[in-house]
TORPA-4810 file (N, C-alpha, C, O; in nm, 3 decimals):
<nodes>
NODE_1_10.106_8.502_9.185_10.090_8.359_9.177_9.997_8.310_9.286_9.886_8.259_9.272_X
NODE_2_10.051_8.332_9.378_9.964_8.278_9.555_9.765_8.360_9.469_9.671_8.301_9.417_X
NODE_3_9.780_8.453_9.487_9.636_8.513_9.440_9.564_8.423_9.341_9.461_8.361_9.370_X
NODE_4_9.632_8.417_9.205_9.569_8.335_9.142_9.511_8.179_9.122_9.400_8.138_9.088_X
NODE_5_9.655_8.098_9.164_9.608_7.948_9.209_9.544_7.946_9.311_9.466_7.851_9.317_X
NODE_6_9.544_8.038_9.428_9.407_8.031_9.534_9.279_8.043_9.529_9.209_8.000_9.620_X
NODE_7_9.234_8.097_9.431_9.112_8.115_9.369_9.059_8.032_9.343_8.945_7.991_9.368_X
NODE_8_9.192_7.974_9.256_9.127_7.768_9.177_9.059_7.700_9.310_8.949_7.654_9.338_X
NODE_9_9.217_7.725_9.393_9.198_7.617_9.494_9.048_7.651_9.574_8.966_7.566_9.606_X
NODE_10_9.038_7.764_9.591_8.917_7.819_9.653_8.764_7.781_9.594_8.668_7.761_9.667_X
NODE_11_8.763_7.777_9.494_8.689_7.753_9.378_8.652_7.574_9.413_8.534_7.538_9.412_X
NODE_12_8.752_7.483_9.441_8.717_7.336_9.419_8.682_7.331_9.542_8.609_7.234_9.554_X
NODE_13_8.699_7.400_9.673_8.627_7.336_9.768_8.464_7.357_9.785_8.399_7.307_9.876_X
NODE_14_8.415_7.434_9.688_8.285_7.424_9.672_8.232_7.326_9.543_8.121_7.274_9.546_X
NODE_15_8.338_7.304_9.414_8.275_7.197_9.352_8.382_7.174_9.267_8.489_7.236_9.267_X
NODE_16_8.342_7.064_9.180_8.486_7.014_9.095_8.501_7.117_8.979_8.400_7.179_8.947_X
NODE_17_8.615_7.141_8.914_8.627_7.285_8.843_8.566_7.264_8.726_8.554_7.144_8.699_X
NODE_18_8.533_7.320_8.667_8.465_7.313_8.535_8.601_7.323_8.365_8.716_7.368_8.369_X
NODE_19_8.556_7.287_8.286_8.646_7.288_8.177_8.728_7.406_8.197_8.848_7.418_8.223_X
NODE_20_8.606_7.519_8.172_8.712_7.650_8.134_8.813_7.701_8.277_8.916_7.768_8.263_X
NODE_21_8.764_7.660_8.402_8.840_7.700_8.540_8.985_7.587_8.541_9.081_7.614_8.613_X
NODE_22_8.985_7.493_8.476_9.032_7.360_8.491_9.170_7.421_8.360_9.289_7.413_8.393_X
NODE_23_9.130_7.479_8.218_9.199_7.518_8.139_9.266_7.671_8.238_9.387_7.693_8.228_X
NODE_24_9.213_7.730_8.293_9.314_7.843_8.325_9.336_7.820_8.447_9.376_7.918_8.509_X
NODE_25_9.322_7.700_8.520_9.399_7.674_8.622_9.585_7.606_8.549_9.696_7.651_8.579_X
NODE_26_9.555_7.505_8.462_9.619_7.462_8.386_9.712_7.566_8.339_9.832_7.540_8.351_X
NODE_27_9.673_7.691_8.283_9.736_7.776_8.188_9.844_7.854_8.326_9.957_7.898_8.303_X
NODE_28_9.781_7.856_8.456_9.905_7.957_8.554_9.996_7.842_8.575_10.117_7.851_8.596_X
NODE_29_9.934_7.745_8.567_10.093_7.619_8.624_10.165_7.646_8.520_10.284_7.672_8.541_X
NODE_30_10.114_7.646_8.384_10.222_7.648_8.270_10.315_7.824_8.308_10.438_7.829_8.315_X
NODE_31_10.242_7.924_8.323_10.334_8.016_8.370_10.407_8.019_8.487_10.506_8.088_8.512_X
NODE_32_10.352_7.942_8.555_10.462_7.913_8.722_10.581_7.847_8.674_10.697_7.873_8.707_X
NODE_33_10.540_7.756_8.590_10.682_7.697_8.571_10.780_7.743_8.444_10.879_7.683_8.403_X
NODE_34_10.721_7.870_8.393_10.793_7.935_8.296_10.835_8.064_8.392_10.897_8.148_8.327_X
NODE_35_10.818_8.092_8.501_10.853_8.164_8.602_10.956_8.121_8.715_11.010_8.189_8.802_X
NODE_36_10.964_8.014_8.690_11.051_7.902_8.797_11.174_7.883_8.700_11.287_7.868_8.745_X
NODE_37_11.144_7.882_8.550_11.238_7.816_8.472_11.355_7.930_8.471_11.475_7.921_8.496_X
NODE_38_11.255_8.068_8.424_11.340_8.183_8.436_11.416_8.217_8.571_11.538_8.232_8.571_X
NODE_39_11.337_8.230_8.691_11.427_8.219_8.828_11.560_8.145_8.850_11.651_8.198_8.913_X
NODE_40_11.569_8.016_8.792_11.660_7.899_8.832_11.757_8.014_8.686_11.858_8.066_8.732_X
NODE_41_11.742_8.032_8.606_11.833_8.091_8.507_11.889_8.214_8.581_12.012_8.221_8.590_X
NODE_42_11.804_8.325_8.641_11.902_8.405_8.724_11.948_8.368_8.829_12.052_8.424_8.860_X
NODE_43_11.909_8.292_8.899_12.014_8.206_9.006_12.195_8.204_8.915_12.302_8.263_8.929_X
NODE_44_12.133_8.089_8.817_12.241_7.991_8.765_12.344_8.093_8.710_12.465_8.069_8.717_X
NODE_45_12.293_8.213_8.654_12.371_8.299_8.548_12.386_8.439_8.625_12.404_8.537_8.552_X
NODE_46_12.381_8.463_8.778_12.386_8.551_8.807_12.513_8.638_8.831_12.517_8.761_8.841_X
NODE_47_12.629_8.535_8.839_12.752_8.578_8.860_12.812_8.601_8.708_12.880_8.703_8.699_X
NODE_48_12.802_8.547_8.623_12.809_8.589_8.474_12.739_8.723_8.437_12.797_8.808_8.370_X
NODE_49_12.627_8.736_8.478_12.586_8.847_8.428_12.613_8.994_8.535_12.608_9.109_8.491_X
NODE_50_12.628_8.973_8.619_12.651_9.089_8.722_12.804_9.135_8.697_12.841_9.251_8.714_X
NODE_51_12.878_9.041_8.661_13.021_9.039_8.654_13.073_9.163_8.465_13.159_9.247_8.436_X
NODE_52_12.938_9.084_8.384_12.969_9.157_8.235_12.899_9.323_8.289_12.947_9.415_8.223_X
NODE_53_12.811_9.362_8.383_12.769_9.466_8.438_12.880_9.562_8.488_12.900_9.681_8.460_X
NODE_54_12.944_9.480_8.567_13.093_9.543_8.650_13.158_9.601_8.545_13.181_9.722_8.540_X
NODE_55_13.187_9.529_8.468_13.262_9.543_8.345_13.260_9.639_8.287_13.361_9.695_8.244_X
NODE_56_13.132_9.684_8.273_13.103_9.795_8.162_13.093_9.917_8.257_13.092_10.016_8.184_X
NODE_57_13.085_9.956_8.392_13.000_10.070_8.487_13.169_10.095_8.511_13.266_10.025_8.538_X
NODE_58_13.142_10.232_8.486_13.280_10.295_8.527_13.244_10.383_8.667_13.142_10.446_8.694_X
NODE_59_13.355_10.363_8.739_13.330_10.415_8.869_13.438_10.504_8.907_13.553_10.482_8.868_X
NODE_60_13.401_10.624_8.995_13.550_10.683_9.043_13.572_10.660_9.174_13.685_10.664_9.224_X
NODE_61_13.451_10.631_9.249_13.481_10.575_9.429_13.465_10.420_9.360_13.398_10.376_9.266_X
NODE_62_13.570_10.353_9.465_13.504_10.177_9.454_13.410_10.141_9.541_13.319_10.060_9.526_X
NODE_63_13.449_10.235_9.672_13.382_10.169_9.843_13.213_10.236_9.753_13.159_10.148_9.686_X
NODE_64_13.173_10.313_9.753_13.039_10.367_9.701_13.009_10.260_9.584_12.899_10.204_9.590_X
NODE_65_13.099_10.225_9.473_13.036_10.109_9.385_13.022_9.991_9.402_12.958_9.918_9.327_X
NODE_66_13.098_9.947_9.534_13.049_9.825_9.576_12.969_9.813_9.641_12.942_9.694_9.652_X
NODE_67_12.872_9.911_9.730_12.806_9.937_9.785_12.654_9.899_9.729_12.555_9.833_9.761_X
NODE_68_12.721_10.019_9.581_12.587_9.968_9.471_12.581_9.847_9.399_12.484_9.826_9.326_X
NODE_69_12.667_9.768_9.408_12.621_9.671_9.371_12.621_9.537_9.471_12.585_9.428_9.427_X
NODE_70_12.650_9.550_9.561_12.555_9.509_9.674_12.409_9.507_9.654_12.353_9.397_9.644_X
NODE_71_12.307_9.672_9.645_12.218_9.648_9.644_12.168_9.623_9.537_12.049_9.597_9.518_X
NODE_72_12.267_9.627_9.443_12.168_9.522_9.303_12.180_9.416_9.283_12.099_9.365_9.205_X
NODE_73_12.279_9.339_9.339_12.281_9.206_9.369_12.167_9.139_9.494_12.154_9.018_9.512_X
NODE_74_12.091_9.251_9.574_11.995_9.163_9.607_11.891_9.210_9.521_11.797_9.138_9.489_X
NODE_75_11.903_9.335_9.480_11.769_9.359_9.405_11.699_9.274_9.335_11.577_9.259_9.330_X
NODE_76_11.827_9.192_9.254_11.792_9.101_9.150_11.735_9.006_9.234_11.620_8.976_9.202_X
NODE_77_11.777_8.952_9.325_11.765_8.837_9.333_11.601_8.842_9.417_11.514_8.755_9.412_X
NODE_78_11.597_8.959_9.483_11.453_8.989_9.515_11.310_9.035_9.407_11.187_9.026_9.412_X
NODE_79_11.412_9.088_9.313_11.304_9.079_9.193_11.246_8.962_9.152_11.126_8.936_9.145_X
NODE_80_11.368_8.874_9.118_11.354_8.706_9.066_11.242_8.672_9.187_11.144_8.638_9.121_X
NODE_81_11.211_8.665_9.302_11.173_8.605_9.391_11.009_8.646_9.374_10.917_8.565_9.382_X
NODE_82_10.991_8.831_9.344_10.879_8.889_9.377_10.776_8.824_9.213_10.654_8.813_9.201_X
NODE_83_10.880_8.796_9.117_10.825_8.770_8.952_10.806_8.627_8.984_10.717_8.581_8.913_X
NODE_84_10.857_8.537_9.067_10.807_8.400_9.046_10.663_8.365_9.132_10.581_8.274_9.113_X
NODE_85_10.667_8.487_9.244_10.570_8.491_9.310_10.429_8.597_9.240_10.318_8.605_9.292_X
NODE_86_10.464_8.652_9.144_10.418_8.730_9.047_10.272_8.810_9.146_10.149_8.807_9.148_X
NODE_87_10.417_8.894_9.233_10.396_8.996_9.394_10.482_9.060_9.384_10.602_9.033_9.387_X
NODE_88_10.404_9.195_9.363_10.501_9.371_9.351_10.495_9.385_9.493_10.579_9.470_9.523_X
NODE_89_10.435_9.341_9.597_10.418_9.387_9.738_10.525_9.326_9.810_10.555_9.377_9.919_X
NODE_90_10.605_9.201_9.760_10.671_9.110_9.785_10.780_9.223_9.801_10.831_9.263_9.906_X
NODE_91_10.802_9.265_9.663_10.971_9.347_9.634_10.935_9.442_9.703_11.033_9.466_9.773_X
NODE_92_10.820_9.544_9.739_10.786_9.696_9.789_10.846_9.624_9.976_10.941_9.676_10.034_X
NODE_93_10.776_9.521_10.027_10.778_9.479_10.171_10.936_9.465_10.231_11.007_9.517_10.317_X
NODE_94_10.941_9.379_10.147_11.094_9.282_10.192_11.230_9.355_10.155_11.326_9.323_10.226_X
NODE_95_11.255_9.452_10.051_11.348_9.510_10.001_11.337_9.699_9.994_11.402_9.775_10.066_X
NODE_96_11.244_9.738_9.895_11.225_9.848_9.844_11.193_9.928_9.993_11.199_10.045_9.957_X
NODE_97_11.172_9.931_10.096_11.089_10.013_10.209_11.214_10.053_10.267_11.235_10.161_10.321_X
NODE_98_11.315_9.934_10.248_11.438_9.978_10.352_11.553_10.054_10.261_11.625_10.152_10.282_X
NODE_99_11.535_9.955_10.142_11.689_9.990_10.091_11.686_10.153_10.004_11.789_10.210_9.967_X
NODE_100_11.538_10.210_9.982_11.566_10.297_9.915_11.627_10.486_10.011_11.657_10.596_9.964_X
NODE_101_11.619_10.427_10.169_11.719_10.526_10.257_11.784_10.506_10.273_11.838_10.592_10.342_X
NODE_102_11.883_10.373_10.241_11.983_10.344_10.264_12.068_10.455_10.106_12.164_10.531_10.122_X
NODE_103_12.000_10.432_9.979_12.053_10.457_9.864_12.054_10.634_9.916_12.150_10.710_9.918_X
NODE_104_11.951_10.653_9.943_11.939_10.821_9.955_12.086_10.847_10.052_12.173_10.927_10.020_X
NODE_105_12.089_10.778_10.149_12.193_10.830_10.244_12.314_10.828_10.242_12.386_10.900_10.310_X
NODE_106_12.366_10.708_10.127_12.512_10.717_10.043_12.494_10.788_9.928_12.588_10.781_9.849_X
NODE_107_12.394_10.860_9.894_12.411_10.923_9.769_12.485_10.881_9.628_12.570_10.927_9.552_X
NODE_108_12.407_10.773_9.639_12.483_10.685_9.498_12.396_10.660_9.416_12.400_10.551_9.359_X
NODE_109_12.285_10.762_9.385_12.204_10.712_9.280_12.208_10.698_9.124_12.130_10.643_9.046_X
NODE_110_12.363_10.791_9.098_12.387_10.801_9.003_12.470_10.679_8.944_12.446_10.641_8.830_X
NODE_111_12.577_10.611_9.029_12.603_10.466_9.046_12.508_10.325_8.972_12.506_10.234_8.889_X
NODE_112_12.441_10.394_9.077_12.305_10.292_9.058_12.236_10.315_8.943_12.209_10.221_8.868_X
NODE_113_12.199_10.439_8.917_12.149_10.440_8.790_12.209_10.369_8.666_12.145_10.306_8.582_X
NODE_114_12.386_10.396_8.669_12.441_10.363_8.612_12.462_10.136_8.604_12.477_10.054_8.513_X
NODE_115_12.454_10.131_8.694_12.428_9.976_8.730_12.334_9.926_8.664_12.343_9.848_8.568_X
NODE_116_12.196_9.991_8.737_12.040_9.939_8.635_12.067_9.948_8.505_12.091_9.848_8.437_X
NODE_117_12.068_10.066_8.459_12.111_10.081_8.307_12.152_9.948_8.222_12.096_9.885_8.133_X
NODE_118_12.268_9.936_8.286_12.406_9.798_8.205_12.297_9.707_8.267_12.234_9.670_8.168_X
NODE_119_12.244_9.656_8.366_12.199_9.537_8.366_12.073_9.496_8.325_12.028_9.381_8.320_X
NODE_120_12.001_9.636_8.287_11.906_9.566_8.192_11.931_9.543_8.042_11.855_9.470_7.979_X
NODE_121_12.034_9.602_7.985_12.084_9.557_7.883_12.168_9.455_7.915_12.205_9.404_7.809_X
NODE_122_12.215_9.400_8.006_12.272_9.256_8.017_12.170_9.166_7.975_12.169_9.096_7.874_X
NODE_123_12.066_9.179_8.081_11.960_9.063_8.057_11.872_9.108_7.961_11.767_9.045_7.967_X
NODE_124_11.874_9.183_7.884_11.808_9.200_7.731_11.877_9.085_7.634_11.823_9.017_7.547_X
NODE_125_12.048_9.084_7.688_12.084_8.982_7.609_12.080_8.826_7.643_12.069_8.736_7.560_X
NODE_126_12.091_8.813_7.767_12.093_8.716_7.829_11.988_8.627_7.794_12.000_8.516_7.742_X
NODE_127_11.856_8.701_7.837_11.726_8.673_7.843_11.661_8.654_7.699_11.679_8.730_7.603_X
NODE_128_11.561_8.507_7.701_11.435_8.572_7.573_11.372_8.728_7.620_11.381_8.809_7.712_X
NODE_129_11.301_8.711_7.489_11.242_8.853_7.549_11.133_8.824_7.609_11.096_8.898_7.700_X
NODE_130_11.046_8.694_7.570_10.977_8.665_7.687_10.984_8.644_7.837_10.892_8.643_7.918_X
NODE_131_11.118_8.626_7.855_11.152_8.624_7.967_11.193_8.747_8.067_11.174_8.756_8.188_X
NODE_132_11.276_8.872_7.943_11.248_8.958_7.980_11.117_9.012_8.047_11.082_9.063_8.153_X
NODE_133_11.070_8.977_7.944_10.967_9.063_7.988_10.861_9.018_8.146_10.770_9.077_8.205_X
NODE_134_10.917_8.912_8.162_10.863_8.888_8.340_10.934_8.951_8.412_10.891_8.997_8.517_X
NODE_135_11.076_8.969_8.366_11.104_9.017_8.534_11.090_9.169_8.512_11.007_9.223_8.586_X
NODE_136_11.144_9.235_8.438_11.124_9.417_8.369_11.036_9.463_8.471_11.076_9.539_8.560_X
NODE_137_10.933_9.428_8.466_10.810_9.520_8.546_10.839_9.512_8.702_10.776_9.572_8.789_X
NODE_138_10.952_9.422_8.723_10.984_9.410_8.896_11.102_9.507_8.892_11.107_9.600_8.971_X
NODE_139_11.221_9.479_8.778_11.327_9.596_8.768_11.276_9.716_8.757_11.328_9.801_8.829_X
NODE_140_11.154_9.764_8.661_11.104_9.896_8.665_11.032_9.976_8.792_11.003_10.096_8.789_X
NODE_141_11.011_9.884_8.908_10.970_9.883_8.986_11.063_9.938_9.085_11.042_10.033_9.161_X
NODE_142_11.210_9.839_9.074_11.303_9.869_9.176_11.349_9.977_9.150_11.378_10.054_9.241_X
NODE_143_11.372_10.017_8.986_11.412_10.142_8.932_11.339_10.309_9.004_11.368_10.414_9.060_X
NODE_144_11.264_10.253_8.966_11.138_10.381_9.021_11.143_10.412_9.160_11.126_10.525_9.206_X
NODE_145_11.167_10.309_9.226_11.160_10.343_9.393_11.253_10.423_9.457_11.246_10.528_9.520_X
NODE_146_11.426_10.277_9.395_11.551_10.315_9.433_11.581_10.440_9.370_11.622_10.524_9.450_X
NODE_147_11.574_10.480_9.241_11.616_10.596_9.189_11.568_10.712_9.124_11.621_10.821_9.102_X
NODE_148_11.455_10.663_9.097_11.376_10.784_9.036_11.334_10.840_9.189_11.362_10.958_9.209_X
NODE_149_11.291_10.791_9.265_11.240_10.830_9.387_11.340_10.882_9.478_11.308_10.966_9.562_X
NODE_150_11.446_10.843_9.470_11.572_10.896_9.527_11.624_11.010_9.495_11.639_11.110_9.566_X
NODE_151_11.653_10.994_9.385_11.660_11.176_9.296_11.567_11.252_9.284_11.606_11.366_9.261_X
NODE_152_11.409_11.237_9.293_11.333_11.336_9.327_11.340_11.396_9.449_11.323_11.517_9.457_X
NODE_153_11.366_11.317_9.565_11.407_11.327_9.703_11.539_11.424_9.704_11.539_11.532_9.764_X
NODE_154_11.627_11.385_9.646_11.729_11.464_9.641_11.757_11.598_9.620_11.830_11.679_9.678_X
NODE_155_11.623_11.610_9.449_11.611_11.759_9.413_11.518_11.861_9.499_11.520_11.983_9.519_X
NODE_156_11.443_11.763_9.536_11.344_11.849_9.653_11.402_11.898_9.736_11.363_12.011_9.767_X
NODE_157_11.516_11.842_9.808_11.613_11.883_9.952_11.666_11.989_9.917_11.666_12.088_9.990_X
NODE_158_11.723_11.987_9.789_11.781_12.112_9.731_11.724_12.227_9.709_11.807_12.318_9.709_X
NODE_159_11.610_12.264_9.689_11.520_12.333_9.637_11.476_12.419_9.749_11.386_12.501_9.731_X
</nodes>
């Protein structure tokens, strides 16, 4: 987001925007605020949907599954943050750098896997699919870091 409306803005202090700069300046506000609309929905629906997640993830430690969902309860909410700012560097900076040694070092990736799983089929239902489909590429993101990257880490140690 910041990248793209800066450009505009960058753009008018040398002259007034032209039709077509003026139409796709126009066209990111309309996605900022279809990015804002979706954010305020995982805010609003986050305890509903994390809760139908719980629901379904069977666990045999609790202290280790609350653990994991700890970190998917910020994940989300750092995903929501990095998709409205529509900034993968956002979620890699602020979240993904720290939390994915924290995951390696409780060894709960399978937890977690199990967590991501149910909650992207939560918000498959929850969600349009247009809406899905904004935040996905920040969950596939957290996915990849926290756990695919964790369990490669894991099998390597072994090896």
């Amino acid at each position: 987001m910041q990248t793209d409306l800066e450009n505009y803005w960058h753009m008018a202090e040398n002259h007034y925007l032209n039709k077509n700069e003026v139409a796709g300046f126009k066209k990111e506000i309309g996605i900022l605020k279809q990015r804002l609309s979706l954010y305020e929905t995982l805010r609003d629906k986050e305890i509903t949907i994390l809760q139908a997640v719980a629901d379904r993830v069977e666990v045999q430690d609790d202290k280790m599954a609350e653990k994991a969902f700890q970190h998917w309860i910020a994940t989300l909410r750092y995903c929501a943050m990095a998709m409205l700012l529509n900034n993968p560097e956002f979620l890699s900076h602020r979240l993904l750098e720290w939390l994915t040694d924290i995951v390696q070092s409780y060894e709960i990736q399978g937890i977690e896997a199990e967590i991501v799983k149910e909650l992207e089929i939560e918000l498959k239902t929850v969600l349009s699919l247009e809406d899905y489909g904004l935040i996905s590429p920040f969950l596939d993101q957290a996915k990849n870091t926290l756990i695919n990257t964790s369990s490669t880490s894991s099998a390597a140690a072994v090896i």
